[in-house]
N, C-alpha and C positions, 0 to 999 in steps of 0.2 A: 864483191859479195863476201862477207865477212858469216861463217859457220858456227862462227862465238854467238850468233844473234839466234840460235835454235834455242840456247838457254832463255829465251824472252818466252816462248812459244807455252802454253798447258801440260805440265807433264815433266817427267823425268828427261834432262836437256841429253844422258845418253840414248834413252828408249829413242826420241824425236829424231838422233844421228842416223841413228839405226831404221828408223822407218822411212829417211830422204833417201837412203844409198842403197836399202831394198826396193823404191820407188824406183830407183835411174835403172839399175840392173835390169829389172821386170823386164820395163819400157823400150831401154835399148839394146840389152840382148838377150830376153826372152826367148825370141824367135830360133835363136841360134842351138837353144838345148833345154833338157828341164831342170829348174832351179829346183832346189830342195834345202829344206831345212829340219832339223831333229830338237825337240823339246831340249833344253840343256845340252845343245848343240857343243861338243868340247871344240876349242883352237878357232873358228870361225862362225859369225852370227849365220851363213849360209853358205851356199855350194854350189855351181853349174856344172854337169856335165854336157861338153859340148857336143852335138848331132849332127847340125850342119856347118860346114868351112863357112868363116867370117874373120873378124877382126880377132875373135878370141882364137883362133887357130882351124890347127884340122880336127875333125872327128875324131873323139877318145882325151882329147884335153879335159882339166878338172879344174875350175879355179873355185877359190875360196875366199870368201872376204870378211875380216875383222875390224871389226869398231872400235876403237879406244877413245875417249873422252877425255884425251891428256889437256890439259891446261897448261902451256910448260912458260919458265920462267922470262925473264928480261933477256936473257941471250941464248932464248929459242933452242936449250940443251935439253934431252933429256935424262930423268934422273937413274940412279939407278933400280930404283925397286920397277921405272915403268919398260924399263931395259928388259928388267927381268920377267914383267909380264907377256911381251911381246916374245921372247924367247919362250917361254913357254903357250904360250899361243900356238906360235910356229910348229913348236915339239907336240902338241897335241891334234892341229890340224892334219898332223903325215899321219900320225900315228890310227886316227879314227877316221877320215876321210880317204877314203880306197882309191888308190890312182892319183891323190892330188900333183898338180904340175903346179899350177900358180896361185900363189897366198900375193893378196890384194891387203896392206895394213893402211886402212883408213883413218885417216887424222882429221881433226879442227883446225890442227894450222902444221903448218911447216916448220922441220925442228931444220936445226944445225945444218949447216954440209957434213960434218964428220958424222951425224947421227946418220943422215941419206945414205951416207959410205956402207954405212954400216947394216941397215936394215938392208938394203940389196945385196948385202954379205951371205944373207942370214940362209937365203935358199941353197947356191951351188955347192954347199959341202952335203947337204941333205939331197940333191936331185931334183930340186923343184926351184923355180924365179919366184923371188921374192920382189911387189912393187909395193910403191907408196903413192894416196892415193892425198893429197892435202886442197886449200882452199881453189887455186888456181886448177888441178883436176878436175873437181866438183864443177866449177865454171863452165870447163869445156865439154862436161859430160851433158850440164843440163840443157845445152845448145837444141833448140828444136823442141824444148818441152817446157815450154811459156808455162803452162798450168802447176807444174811439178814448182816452179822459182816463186810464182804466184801465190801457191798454197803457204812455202813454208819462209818466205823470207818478204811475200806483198803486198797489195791490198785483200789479200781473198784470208789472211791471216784473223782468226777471230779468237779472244779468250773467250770465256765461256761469259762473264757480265754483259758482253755484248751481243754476241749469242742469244743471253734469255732476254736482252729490252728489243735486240731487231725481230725475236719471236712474240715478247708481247706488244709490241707494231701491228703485225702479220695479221693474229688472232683476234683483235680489238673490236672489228667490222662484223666479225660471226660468233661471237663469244658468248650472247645473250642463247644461238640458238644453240650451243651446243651441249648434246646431251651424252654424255661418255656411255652409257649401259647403250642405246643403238650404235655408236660409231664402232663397231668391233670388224677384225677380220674373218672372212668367210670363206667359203671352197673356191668361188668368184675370183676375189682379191688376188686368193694365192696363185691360181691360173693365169692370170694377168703378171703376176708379178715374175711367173717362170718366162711368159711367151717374150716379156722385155727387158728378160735378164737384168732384174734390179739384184743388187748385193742381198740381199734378204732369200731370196730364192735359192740359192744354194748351201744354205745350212744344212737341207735335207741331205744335200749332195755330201756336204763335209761330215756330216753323223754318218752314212752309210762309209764309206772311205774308212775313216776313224774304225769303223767293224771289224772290216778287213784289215785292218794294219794290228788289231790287237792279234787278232785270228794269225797272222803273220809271226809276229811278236813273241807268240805263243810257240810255235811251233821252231823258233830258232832258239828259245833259252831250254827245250826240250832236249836240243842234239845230244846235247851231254849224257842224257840218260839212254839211245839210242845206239846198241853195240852191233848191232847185224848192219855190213856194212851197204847192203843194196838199200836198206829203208834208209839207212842216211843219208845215200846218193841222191834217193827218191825225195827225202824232205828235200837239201838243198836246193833240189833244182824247183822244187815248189816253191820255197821260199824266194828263190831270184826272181821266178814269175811274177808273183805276186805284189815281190817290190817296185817292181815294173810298174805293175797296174796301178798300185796305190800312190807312184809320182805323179803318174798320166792324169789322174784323177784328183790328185789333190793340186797338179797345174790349172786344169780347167777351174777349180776353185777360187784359187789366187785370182785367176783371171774373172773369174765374175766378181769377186769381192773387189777387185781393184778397179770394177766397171769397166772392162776394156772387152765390152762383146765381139768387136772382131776377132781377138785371142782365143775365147772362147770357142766360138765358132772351125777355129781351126784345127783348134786339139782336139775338140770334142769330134770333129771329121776323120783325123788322124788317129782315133783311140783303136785302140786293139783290147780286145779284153782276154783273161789270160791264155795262153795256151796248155793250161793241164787244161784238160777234157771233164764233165762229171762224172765219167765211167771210171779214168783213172785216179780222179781223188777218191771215189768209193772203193775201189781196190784197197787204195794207197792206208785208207781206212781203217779195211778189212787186217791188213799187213799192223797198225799198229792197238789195235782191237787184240790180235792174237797176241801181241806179247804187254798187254796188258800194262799198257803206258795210260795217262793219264791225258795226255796231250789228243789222245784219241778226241774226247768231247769236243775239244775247239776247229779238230779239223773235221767234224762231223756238221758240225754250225756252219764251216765256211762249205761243206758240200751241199747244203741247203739252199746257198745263199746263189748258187751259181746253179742250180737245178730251177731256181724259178725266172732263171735270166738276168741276172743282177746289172750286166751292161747296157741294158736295151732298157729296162725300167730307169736306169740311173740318168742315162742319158736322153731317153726318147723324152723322157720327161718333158726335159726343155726345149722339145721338138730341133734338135741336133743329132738324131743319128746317122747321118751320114754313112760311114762304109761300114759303123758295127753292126751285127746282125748276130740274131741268137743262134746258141749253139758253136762259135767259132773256135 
């Protein structure tokens, strides 16, 4: 398997790197903890922390993994500005990723031995394993996941010319009757499309999420302005909950857009929604209402949002509530 052959593929040949090795992760250690990723993610394209013991260690492990798109020369060296990337990769993965242990440097190919030397250098002065992750890795990761080798390197591979003539194929037979102002989506469709967990049915999921994470968001660039130290105590420990919930919730996501309803099924059984209470975010409220912060509004929007049951509506929706239950 040659990972040079992603440059064939539609699209930017790093974005396609990046989208095979967030694939294998998902897939084969999903189960193990919740993966997470941040817009402009500094030092690593994502993140696991680990939940339950597995391969990736015991409980409280944090691995991390970077993409780079080296192309490297005739004698498989690399140069120094990609040196310098990776190094600073490294230096921004400890630095913004809390608790990291293991940076995962994902390559297209296999550099040098003295390069190998060197990037597993890179973690034990900093505290954390530094691995590399090249063609023959990729190989044995994808082992067991036919579909994952199939999409991006076998016959299930499609540019898009082929695409639109095996689509105007398809359509050919029903074409005459088709009338765009009646084929539209209805309340129908969308209920069908929750109960079978197609990718489309959780967009809802991911705009509510997305709410809450700004509401989050809001309330950590706040601290700064927050000098009475029990309301600070009081954000933090709201904001840890919340970022809780908003992984828990944006895994179920992942997993439904990545179509894997079994996953789904099991986070969404496992969620917990958060433990501030609405009594205490209405206090917590009251407390930043009196000293006349600004930050009040957004955490008055997230005490709304958890007064009308946000967990049970987000979830039951797609008839997965399992052990959440309103009020918890």
């Amino acid at each position: 398997m040659e990972l040079t052959d992603l440059a064939r593929l539609p699209g930017a040949a790093d974005k396609n790197f990046e989208a095979l090795t967030r694939a294998i992760v998902s897939r084969r250690y999903g189960k193990l903890g919740t993966l997470r990723e941040r817009r402009n993610q500094p030092g690593v394209e994502f993140y696991l922390h680990v939940e339950h013991p597995g391969v990736l260690g015991a409980p409280g492990r944090v691995w991390g993994w970077s993409c780079k798109w080296f192309i490297l020369g005739k004698d498989n060296e690399l140069t120094s500005a990609q040196r310098s990337q990776i190094e600073d990769s490294v230096a921004k993965a400890i630095k913004y990723v809390a608790g990291l242990t293991d940076f995962v440097l994902c390559l297209p190919q296999r550099p040098a031995k003295k390069d190998e030397e060197w990037i597993h250098g890179l973690g034990p002065a900093n505290g954390i394993s530094t691995k590399l992750w090249a063609a023959e890795n990729f190989d044995a990761e994808l082992s067991g996941y036919d579909e994952l080798r199939s999409t991006f390197f076998g016959e299930l591979v499609l540019s898009p010319d082929t695409l639109a003539r095996a689509h105007e194929r398809s359509v050919a037979p029903v074409k005459a009757r088709w009338v765009p102002p009646l084929h539209t989506s209805n309340h129908v469709e969308r209920r069908i499309d929750r109960a079978l967990l197609r990718s489309a049915s959780f967009d809802w999921l991911a705009e509510h999420t997305a709410l809450i994470a700004d509401r989050s968001g809001a309330l950590q660039n706040a601290l700064v302005d927050i000098d009475d130290e029990t309301t600070r105590t009081a954000t933090e420990e709201i904001i840890a909950d919340l970022e809780r919930f908003v992984g828990e919730l944006q895994a179920i996501t992942d997993a439904g857009r990545g179509l894997r309803p079994i996953e789904v099924c099991e986070r969404a059984a496992d969620l917990q929604p958060p433990a501030t209470s609405p009594r205490k975010l209405r206090a917590f409220v009251l407390k930043l209402r009196k000293q006349r912060l600004p930050v009040a509004l957004a955490a008055t929007g997230l005490a709304s949002i958890f007064r009308d049951g946000l967990p049970v509506h987000l979830v039951g929706r797609f008839g997965l509530l399992g052990g959440v239950r309103a009020g918890q």
